[in-house]
C-alpha positions, -999 to +999 in steps of 0.1 A: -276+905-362-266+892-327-302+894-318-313+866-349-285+839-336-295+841-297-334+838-309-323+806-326-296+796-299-325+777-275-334+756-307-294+746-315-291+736-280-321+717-281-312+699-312-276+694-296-290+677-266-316+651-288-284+644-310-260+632-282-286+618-263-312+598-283-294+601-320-259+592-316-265+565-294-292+546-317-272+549-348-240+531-326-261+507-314-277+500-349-241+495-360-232+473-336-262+449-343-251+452-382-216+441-374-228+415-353-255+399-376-225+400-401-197+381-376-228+351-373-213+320-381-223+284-385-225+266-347-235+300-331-260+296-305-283+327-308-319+337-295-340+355-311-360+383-308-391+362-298-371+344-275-366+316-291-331+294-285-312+280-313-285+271-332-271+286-365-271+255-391-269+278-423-264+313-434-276+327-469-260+360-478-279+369-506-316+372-488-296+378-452-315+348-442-301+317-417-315+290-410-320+281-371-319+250-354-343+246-324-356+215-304-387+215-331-365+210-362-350+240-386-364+271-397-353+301-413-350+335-403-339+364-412-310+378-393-330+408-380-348+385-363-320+374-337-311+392-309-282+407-306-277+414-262-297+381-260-274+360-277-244+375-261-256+370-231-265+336-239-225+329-249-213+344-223-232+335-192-216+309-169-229+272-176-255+264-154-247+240-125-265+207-122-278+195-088 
């Protein structure tokens, strides 16, 4: 009987490892990206996956839609589309001196 578990032991570990290491961190990070697309509010400035800058104008809960505000005009997205390490970046960076 000991013999069946320690044949399987290599594959637990295995699984253990991909879990803690590649798993666990997506799903937090997935999580994080849902709260934040959740805390977006009107004014936001956000960028968005493509790279594209803008501000939040509108947001549309029941197609999870916004609609951004760029130097072009406004469009909508959906809030997939906008990055979440992007746009806090964006917030948080220092403003930019002028020379």
């Amino acid at each position: 009987m000991g013999e069946g578990i320690g044949a399987f032991l290599p594959f637990i570990l295995m699984f253990l490892v991909v879990y803690f290491f590649m798993i666990a961190p997506q799903m937090k990070k997935a999580k994080q990206e849902k709260k934040f697309n959740s805390e977006l509010k009107r004014g936001d400035k956000v960028i968005t996956k493509s790279g594209m800058y803008a501000k939040v104008m509108d947001l549309n809960d029941k197609d999870n839609s916004c609609v951004l505000e760029t130097m072009s005009g406004k469009i909508k997205f959906d809030r997939s589309a906008i990055s979440m390490e992007m746009s806090k970046k964006l917030n948080t960076a220092p403003p930019a001196v002028k020379k």
